[in-house]
N, CA, C and O atoms as CSV, one atom per row, in Angstrom:
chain,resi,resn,atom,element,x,y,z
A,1,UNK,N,N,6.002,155.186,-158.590
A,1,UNK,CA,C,5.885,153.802,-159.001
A,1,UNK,C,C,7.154,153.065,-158.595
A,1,UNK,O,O,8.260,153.505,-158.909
A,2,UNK,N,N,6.958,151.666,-157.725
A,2,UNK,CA,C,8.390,151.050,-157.227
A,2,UNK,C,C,8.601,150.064,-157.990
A,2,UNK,O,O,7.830,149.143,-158.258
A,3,UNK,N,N,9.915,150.288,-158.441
A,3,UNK,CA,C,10.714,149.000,-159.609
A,3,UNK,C,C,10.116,147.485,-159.344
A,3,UNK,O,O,10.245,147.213,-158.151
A,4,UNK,N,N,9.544,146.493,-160.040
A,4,UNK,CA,C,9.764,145.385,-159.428
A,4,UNK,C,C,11.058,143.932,-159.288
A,4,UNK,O,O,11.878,143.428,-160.055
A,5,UNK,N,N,10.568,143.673,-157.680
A,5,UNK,CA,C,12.028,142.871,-157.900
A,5,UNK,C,C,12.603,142.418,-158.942
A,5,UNK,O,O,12.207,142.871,-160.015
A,6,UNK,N,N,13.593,141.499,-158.950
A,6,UNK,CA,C,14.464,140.769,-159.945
A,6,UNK,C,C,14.251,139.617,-159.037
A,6,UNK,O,O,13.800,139.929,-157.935
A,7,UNK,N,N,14.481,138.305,-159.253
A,7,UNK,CA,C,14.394,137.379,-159.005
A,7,UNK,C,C,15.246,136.068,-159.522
A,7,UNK,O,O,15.139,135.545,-160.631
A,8,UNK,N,N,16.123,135.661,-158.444
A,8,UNK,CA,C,16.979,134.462,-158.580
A,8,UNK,C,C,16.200,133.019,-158.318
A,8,UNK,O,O,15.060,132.977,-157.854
A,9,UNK,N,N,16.840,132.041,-158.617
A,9,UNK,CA,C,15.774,131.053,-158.738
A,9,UNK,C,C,17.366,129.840,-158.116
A,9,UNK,O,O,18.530,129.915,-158.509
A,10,UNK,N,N,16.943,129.137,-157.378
A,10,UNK,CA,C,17.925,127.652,-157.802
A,10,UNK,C,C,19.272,127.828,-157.664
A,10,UNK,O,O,19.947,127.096,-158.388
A,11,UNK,N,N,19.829,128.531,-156.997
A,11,UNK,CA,C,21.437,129.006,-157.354
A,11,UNK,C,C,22.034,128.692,-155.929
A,11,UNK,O,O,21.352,128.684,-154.904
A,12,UNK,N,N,23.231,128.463,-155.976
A,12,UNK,CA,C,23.820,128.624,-155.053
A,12,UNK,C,C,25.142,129.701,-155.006
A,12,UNK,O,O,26.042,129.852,-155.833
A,13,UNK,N,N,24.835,130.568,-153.371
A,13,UNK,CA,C,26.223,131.438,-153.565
A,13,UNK,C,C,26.790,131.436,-152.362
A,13,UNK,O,O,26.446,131.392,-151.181
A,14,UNK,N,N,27.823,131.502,-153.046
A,14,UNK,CA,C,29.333,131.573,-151.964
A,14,UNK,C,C,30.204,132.271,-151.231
A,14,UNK,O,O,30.987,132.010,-150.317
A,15,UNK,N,N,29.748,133.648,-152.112
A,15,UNK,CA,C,30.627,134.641,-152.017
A,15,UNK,C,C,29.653,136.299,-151.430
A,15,UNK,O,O,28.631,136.349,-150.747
A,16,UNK,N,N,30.267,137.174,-151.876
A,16,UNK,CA,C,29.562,138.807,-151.487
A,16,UNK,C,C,27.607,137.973,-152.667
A,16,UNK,O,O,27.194,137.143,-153.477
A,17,UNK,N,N,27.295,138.981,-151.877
A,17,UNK,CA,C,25.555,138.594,-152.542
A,17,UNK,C,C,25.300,140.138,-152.529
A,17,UNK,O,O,25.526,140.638,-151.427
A,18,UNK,N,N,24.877,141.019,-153.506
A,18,UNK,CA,C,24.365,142.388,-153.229
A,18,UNK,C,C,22.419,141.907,-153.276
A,18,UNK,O,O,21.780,141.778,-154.320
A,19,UNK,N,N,21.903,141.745,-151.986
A,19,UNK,CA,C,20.480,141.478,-151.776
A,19,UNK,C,C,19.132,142.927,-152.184
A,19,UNK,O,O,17.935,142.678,-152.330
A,20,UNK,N,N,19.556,143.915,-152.259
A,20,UNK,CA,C,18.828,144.922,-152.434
A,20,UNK,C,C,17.720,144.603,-153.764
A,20,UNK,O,O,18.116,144.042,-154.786
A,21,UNK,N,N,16.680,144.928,-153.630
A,21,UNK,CA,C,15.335,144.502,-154.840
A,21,UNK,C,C,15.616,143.387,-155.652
A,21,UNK,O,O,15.562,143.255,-156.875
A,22,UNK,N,N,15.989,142.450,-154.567
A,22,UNK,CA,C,16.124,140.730,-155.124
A,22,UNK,C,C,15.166,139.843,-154.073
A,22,UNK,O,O,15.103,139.726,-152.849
A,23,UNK,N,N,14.245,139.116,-155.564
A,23,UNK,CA,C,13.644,137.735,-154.062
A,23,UNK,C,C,14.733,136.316,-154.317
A,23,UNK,O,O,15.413,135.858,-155.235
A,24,UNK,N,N,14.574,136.155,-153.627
A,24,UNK,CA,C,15.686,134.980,-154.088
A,24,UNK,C,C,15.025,133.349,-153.611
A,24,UNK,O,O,15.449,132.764,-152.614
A,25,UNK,N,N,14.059,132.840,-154.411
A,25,UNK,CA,C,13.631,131.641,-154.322
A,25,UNK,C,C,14.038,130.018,-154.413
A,25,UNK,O,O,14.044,129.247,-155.373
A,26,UNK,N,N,14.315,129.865,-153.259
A,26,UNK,CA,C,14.847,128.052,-153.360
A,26,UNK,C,C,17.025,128.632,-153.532
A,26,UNK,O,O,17.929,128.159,-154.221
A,27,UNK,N,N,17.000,129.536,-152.740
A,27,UNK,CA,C,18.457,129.748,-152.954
A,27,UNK,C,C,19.557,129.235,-151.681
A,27,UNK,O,O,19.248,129.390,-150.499
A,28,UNK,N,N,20.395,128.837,-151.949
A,28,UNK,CA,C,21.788,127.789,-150.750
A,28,UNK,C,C,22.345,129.390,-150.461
A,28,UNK,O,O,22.629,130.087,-151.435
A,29,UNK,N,N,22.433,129.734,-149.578
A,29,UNK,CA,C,23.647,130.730,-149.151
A,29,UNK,C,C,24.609,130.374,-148.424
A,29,UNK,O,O,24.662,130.924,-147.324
A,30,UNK,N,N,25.450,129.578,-148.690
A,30,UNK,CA,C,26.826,128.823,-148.571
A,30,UNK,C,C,27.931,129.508,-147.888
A,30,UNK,O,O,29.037,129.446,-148.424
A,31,UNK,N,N,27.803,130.139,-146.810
A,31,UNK,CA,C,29.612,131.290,-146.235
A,31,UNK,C,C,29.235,132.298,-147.075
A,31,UNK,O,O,30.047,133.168,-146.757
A,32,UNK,N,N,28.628,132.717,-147.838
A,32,UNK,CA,C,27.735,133.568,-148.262
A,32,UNK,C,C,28.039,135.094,-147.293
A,32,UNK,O,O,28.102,134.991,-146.068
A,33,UNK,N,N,28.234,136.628,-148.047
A,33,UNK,CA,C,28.312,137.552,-147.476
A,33,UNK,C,C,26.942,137.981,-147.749
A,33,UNK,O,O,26.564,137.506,-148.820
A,34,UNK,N,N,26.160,138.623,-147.240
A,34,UNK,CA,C,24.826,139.297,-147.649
A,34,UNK,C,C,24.624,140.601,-147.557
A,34,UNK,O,O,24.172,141.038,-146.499
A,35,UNK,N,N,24.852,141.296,-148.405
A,35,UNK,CA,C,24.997,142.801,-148.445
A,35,UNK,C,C,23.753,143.940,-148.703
A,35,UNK,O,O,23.469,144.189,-149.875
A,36,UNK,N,N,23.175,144.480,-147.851
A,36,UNK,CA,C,22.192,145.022,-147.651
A,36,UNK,C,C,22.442,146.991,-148.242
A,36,UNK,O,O,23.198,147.384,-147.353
A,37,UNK,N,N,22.312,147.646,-148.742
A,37,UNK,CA,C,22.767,148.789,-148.629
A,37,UNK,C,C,21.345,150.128,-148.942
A,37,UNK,O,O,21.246,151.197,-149.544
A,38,UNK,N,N,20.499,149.270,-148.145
A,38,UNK,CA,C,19.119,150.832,-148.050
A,38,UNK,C,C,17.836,150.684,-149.080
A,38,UNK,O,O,16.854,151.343,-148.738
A,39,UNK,N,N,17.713,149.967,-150.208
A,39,UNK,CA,C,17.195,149.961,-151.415
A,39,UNK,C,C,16.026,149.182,-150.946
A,39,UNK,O,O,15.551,149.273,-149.814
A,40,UNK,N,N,15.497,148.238,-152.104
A,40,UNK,CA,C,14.260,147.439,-152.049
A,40,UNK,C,C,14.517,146.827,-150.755
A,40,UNK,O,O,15.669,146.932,-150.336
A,41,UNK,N,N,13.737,146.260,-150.101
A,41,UNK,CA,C,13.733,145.040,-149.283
A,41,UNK,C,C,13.716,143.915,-150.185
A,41,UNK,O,O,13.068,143.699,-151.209
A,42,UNK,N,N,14.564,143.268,-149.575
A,42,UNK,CA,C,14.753,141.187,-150.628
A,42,UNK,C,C,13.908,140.827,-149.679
A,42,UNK,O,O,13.677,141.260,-148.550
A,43,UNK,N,N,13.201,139.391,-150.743
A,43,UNK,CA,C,12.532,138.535,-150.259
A,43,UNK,C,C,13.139,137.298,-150.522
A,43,UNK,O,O,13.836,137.000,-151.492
A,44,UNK,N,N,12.670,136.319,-149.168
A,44,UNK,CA,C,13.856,135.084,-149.188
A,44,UNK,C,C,13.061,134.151,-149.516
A,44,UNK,O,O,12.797,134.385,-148.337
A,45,UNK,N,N,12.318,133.231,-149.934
A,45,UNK,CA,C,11.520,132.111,-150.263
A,45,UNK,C,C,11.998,130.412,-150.327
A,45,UNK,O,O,12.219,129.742,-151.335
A,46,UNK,N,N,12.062,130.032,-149.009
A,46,UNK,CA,C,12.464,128.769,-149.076
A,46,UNK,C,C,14.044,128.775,-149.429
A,46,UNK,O,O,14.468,127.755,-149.971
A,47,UNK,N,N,14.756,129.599,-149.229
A,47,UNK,CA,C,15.932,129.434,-148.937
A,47,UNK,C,C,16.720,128.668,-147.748
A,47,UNK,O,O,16.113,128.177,-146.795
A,48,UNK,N,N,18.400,128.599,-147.918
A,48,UNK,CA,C,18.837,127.835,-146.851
A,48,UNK,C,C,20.352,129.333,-146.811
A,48,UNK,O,O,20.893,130.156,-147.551
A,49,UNK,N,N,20.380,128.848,-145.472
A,49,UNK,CA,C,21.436,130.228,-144.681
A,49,UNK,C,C,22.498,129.373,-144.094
A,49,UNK,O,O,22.263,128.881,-142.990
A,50,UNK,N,N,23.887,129.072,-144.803
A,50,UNK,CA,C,24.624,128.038,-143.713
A,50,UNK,C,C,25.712,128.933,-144.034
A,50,UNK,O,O,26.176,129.224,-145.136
A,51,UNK,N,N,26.132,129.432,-142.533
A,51,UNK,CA,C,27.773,130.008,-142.313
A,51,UNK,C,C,27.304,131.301,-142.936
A,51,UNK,O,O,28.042,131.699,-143.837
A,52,UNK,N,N,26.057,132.186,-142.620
A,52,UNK,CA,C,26.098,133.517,-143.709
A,52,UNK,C,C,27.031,134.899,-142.823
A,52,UNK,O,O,27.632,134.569,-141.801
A,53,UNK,N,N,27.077,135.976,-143.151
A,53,UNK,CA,C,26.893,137.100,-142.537
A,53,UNK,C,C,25.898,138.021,-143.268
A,53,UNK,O,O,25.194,137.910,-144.272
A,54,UNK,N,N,26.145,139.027,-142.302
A,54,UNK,CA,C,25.099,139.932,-142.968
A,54,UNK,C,C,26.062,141.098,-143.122
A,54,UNK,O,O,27.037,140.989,-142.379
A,55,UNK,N,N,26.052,142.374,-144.019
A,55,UNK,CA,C,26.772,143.728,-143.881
A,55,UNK,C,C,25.813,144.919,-144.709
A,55,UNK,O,O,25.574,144.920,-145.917
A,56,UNK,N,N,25.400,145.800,-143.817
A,56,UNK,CA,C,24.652,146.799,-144.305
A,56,UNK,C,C,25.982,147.937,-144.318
A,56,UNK,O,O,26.963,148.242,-143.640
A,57,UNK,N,N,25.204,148.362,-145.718
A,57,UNK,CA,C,26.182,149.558,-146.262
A,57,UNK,C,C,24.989,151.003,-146.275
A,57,UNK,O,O,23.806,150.979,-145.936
A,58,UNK,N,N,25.585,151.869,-146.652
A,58,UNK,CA,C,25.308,152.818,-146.989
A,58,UNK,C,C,23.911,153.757,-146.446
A,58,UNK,O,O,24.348,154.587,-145.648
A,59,UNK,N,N,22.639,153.886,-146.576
A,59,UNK,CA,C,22.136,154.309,-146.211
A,59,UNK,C,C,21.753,153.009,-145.248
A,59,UNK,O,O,21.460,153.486,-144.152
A,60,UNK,N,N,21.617,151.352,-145.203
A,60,UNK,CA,C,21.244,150.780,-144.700
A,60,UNK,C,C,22.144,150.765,-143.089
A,60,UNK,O,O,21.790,150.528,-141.934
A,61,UNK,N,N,23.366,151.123,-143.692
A,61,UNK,CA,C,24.624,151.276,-142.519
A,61,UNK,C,C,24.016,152.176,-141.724
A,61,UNK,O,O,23.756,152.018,-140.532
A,62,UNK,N,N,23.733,153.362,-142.556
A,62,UNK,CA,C,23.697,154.320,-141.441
A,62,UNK,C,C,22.308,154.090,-140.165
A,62,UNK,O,O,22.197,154.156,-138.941
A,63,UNK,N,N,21.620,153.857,-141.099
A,63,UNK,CA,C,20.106,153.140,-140.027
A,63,UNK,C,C,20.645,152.069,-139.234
A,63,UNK,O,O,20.109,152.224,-138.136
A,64,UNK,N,N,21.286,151.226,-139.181
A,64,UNK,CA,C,21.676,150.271,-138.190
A,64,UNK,C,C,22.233,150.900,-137.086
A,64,UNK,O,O,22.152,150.374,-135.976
A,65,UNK,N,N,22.991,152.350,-137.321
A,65,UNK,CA,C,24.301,152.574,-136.223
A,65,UNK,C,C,23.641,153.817,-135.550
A,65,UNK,O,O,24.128,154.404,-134.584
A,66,UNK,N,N,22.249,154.214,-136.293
A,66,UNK,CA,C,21.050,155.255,-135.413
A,66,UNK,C,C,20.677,154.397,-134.185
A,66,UNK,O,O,20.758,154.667,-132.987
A,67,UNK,N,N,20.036,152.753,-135.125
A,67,UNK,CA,C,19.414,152.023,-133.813
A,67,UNK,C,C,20.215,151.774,-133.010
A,67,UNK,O,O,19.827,151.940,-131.853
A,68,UNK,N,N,21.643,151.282,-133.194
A,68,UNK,CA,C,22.414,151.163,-132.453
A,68,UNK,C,C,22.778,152.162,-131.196
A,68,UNK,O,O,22.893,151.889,-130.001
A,69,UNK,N,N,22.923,153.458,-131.910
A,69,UNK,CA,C,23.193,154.495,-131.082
A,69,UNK,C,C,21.332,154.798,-129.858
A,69,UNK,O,O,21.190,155.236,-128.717
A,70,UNK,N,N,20.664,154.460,-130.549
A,70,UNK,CA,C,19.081,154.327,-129.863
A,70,UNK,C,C,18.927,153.300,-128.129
A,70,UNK,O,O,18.200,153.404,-127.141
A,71,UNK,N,N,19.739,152.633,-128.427
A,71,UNK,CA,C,19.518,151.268,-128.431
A,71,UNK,C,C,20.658,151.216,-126.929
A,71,UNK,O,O,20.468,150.412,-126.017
A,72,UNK,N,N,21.622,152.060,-126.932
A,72,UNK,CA,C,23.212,152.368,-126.171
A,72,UNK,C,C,22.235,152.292,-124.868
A,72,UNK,O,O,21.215,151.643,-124.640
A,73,UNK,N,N,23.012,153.267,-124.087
A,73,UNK,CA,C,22.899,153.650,-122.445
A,73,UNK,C,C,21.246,153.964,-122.300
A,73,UNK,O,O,20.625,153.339,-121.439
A,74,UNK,N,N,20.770,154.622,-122.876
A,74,UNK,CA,C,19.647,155.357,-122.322
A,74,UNK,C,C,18.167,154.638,-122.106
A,74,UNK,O,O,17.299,154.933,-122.928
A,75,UNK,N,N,17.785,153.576,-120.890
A,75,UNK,CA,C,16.565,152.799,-121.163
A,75,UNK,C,C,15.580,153.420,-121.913
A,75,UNK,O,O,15.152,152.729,-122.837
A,76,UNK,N,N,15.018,154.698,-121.765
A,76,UNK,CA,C,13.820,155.489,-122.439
A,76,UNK,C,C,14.276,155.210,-123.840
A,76,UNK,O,O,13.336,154.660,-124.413
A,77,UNK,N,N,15.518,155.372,-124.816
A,77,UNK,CA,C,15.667,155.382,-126.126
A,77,UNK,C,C,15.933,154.151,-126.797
A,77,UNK,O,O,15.959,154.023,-128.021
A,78,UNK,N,N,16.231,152.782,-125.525
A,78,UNK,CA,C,16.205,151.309,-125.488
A,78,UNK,C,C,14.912,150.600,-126.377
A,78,UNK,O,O,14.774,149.799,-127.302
A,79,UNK,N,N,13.625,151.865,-125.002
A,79,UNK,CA,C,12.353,151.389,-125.320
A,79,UNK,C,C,12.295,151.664,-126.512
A,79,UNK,O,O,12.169,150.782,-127.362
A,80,UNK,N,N,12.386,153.077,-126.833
A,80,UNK,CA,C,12.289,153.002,-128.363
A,80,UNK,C,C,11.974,152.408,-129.193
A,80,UNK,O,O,10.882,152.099,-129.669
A,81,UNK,N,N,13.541,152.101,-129.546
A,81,UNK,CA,C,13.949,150.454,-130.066
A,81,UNK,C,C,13.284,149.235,-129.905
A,81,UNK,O,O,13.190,148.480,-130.873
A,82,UNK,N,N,12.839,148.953,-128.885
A,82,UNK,CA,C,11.819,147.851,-128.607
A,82,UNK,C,C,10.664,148.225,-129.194
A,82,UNK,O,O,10.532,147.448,-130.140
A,83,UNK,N,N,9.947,148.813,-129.177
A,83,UNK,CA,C,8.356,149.057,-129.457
A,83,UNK,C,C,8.781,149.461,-131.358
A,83,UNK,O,O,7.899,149.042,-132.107
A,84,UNK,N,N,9.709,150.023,-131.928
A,84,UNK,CA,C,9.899,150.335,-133.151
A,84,UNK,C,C,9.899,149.004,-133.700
A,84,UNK,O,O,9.398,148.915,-134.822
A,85,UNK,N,N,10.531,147.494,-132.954
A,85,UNK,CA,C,11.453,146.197,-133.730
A,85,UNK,C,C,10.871,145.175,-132.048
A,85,UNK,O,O,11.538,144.714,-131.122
A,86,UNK,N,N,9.503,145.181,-132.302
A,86,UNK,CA,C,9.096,144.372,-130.635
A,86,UNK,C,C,9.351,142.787,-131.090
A,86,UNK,O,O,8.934,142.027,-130.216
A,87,UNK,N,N,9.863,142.176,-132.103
A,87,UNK,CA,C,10.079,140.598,-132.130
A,87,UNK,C,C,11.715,140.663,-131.844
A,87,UNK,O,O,12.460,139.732,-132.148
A,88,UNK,N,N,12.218,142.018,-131.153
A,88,UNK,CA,C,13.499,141.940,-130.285
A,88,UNK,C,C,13.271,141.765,-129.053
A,88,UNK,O,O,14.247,141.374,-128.412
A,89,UNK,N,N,12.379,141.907,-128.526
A,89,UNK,CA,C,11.982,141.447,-127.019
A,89,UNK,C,C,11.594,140.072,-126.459
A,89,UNK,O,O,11.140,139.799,-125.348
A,90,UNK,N,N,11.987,138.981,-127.874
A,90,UNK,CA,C,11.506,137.579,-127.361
A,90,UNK,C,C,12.671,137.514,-126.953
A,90,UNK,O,O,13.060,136.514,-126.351
């Protein structure tokens, strides 16, 4: 059975954001850090993104730096990557 989200409403943030099993509806992300680290997927709903970053941690880190490493020299493990994430090929 999967937890259900938590949910922010109306807020604005400025600072580190931990996004993991959060929807975050009608939210300003202002210079905003957005911190991802493996957990729920967040849902964004009519939000606004000005000046954000993004930083995946932990198990989310490590999946970024697989695709990454996928993704390096080798066209065959490129494709991969493409056909795994194909709205990277627009």
């Amino acid at each position: 059975m999967s937890t259900p989200l938590r949910e922010i409403a109306d807020q604005t943030f400025f600072d580190r954001v931990e996004v993991d099993g959060t929807v975050f509806r009608q939210v300003v992300f202002d210079g905003a850090e957005l911190v991802f680290s493996g957990g729920p997927a967040p849902g964004f709903d009519r939000c606004r993104f000005l000046d954000v970053t993004f930083t995946f941690e932990g198990a989310a880190g490590e999946t970024v730096a697989f695709i990454r490493a996928l993704s390096g020299g080798n066209d065959s493990l490129r494709q991969v990557v493409l056909d795994l994430l194909p709205e990277l090929a627009r």
